[in-house]
C-alpha positions as CSV (number, residue, x, y, z in Angstrom):
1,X,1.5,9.0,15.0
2,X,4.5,11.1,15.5
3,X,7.8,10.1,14.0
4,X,11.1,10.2,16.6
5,X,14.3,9.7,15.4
6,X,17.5,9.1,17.6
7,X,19.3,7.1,15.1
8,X,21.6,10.1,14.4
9,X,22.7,10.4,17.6
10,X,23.2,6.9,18.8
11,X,25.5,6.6,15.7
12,X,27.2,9.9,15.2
13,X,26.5,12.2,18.3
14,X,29.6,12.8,19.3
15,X,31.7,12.2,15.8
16,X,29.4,14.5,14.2
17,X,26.6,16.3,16.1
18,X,25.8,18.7,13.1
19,X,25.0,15.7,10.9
20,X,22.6,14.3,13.8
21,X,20.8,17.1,14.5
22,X,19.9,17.6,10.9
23,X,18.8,13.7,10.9
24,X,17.0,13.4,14.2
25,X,15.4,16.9,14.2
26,X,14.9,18.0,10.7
27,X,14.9,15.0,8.5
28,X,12.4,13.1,10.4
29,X,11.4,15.0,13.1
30,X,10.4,18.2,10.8
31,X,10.0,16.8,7.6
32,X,8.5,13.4,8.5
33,X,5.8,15.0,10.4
34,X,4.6,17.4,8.2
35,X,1.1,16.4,7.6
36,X,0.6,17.6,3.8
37,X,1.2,14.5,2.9
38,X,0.7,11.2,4.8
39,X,2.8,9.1,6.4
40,X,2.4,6.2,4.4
41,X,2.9,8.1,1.1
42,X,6.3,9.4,2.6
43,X,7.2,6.2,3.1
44,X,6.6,5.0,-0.4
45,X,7.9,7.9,-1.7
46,X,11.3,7.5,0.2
47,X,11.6,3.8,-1.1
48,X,11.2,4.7,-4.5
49,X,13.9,7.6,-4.3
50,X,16.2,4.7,-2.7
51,X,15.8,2.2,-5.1
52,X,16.1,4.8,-7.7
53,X,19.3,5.8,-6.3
54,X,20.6,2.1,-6.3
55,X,20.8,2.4,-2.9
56,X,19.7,-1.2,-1.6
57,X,21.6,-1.9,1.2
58,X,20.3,-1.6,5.1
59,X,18.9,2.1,4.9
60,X,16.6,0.6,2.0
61,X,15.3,-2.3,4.3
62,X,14.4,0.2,6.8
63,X,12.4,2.1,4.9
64,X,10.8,-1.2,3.5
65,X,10.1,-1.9,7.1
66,X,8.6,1.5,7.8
67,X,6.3,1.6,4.5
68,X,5.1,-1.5,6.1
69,X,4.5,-0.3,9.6
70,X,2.4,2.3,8.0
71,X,-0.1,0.3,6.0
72,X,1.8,-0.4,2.9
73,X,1.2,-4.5,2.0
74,X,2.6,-6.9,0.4
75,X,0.4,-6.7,-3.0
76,X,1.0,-2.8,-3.2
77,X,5.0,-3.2,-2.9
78,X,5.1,-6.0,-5.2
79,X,3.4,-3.4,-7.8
80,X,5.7,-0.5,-6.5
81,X,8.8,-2.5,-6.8
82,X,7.8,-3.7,-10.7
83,X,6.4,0.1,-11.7
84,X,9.8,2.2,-10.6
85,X,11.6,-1.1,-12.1
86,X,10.6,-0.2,-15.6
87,X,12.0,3.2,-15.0
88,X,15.1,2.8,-12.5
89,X,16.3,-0.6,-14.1
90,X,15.5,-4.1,-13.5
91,X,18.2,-5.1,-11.6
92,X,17.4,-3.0,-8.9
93,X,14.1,-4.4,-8.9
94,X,15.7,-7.6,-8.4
95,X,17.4,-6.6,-5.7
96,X,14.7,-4.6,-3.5
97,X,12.4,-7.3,-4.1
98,X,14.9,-9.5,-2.3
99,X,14.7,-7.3,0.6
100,X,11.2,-6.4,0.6
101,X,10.2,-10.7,0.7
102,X,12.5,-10.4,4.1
103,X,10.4,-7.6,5.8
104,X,6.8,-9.2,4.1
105,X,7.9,-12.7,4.9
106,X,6.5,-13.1,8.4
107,X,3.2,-12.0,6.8
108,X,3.0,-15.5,5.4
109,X,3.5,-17.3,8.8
110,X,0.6,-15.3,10.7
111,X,-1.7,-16.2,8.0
112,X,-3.4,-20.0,8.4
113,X,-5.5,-19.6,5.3
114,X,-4.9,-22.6,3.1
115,X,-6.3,-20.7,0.5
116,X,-4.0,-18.4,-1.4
117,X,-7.0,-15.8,-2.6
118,X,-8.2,-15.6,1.0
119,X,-4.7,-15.2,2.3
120,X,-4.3,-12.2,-0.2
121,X,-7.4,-11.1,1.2
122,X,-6.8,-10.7,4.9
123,X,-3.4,-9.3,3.8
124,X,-5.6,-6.2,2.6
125,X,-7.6,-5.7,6.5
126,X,-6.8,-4.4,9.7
127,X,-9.2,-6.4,10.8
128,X,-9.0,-10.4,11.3
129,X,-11.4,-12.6,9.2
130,X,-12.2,-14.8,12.5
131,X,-14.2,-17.9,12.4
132,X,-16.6,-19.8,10.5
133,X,-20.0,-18.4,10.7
134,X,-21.4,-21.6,11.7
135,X,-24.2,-20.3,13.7
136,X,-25.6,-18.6,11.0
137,X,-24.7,-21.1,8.2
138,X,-28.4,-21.5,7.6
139,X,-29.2,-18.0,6.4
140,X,-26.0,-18.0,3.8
141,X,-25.5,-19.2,0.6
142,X,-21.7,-20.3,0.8
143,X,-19.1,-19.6,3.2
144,X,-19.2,-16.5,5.6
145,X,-16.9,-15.8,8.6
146,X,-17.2,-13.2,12.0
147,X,-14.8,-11.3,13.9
148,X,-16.6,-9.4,16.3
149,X,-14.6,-5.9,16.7
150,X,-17.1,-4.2,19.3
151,X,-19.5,-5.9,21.5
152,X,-20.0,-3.3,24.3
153,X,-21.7,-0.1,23.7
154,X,-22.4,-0.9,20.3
155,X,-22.4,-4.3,18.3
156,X,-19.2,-3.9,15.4
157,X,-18.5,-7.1,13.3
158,X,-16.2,-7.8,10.6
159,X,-18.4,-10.0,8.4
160,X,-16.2,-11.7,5.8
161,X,-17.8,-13.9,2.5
162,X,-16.2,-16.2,0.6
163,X,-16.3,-15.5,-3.1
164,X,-20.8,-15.9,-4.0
165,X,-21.5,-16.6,-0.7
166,X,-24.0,-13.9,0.3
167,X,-26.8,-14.0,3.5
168,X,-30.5,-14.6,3.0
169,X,-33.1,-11.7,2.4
170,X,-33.4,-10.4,5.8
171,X,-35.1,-7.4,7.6
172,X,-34.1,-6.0,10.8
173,X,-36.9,-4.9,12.7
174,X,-37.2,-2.5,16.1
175,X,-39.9,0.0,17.6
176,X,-37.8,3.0,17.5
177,X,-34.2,3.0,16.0
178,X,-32.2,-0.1,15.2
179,X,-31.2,-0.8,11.6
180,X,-27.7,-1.8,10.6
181,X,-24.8,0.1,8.8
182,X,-22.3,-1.8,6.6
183,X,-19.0,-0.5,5.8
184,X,-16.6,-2.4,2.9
185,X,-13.5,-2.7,4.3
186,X,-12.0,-5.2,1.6
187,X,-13.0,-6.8,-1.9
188,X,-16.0,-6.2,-4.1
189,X,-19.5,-7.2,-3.1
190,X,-23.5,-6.2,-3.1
191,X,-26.1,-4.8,-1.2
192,X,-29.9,-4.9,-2.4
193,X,-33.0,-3.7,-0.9
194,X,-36.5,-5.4,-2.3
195,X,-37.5,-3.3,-5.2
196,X,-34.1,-2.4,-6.4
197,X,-31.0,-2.5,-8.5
198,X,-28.2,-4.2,-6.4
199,X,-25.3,-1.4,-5.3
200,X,-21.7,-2.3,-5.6
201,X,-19.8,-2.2,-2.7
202,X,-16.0,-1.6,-2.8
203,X,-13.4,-0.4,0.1
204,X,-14.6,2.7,1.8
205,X,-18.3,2.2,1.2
206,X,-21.2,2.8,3.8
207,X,-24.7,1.4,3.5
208,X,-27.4,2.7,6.1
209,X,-30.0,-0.2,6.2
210,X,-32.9,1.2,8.3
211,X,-35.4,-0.7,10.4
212,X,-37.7,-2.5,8.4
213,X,-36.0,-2.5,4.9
214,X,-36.2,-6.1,3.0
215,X,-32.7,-6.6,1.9
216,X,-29.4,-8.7,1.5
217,X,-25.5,-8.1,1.2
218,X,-22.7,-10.7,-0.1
219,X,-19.5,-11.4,-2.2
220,X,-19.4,-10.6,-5.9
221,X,-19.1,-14.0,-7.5
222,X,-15.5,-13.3,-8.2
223,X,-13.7,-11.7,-5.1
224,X,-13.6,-11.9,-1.4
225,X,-15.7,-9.4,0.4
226,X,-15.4,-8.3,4.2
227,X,-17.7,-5.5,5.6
228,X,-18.1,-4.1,9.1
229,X,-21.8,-4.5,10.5
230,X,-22.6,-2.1,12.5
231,X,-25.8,-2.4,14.8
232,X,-28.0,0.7,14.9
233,X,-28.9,0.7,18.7
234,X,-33.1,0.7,18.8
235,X,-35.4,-0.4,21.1
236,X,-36.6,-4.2,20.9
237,X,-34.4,-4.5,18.0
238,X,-34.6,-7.9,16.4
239,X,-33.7,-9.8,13.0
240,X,-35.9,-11.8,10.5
241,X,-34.7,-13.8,7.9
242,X,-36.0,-14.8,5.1
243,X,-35.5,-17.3,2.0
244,X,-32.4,-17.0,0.2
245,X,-31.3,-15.4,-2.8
246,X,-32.2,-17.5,-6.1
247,X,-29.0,-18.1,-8.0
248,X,-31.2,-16.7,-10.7
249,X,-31.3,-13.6,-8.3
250,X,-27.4,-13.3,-8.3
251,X,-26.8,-14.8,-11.5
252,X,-28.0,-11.6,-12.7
253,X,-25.1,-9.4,-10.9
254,X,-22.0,-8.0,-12.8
């Protein structure tokens, strides 16, 4: 996403066009979108040179607001804020963190988790957790929830699982093609195929599950876990579930 900047000349166009040019055009609108390094890190980057500074009055905020409009949350300010405090003085992290609870505040409105570890959690995600997964309650072991993301063209789910809830040993069967491909997009969980050691899965990770391959996925006992599901277009693609995994099964996991 290009940055634009006009700022500089709503402000001081006509007191001082020099100094707007060199904001608008070459602050942000050279600098800003150079792409060897993203925008988010920019953003972070700029906030710590601020607070550093001691500057913590509106110009801060904005940038707080910007680092959040770029991906920055609430949990990786928080640690930002405290990290630079131990170098720039505590007092200033005092004061920024004021600010930054202003800009993250309205996080904690659009959030109607009860529970604080799942709020964190869907803090981390582009993606919404959705609803209960009551329709297939009886193939999980705890809590799961579905947000379908894609339902034309191909089938894109955000699966989320409540900490040791994981689904039943499954297999997903087709004639030619099908499968399923699981990509972590928050939290810590497991995949295993019959046969196997169980894989850790952490943010970023991509499991191809083909066609006829006995296996499950869930939470590690001690985190949240979302993954996208993917669905592997196939030809008379279909799903089997099986029994569930033994908590002798997962008890085993790390």
């Amino acid at each position: 996403m290009k940055i634009v900047q006009t700022a500089g000349r709503a402000a001081l166009g006509e007191f001082a066009p020099e100094f707007a040019h060199f904001n608008d055009d070459v602050l942000f609108g050279e600098n800003w979108n150079n792409q060897d390094i993203d925008v988010k890190t920019r953003s972070i980057i700029t906030v710590v040179a601020l607070m550093s500074s001691g500057i913590t009055d509106s110009s801060l905020k904005y940038h707080l607001q910007n680092a959040k409009a770029h991906g920055v949350t609430q949990k990786e300010i928080a640690a930002i804020i405290t990290h630079v405090a131990f170098y720039a003085g505590w007092p200033k992290g005092w004061a920024v963190f004021n600010l930054a609870k202003e800009v993250w505040k309205a996080d904690e409105g659009e959030l109607p988790y009860e529970d604080e570890a799942m709020k964190v959690h869907a803090k981390k995600m582009v993606f919404p957790i959705g609803e209960p997964n009551n329709a297939y309650a009886k193939y999980f072991v705890g809590q799961s929830y579905l947000a379908p993301v894609s339902t034309n063209q191909v089938g894109i789910f955000n699966v989320t699982f409540e900490p040791g809830c994981r689904n039943n040993w499954h297999i997903h069967h087709a004639d030619k093609g099908g499968g399923q491909i699981l990509v972590c997009v928050a939290g810590r969980g497991y995949y295993q195929e019959e046969g196997k050691e169980a894989v850790e899965m952490k943010p970023g990770d991509c499991i191809n599950i083909p066609a006829g391959v006995k296996h499950w996925h869930g939470a590690a006992p001690d985190s949240w876990f979302s993954h996208l599901a993917i669905e592997v277009p196939g030809e008379n693609c279909s799903n089997e579930w099986l029994e569930a995994v033994s908590d002798d099964e997962y008890g085993k996991l790390e």
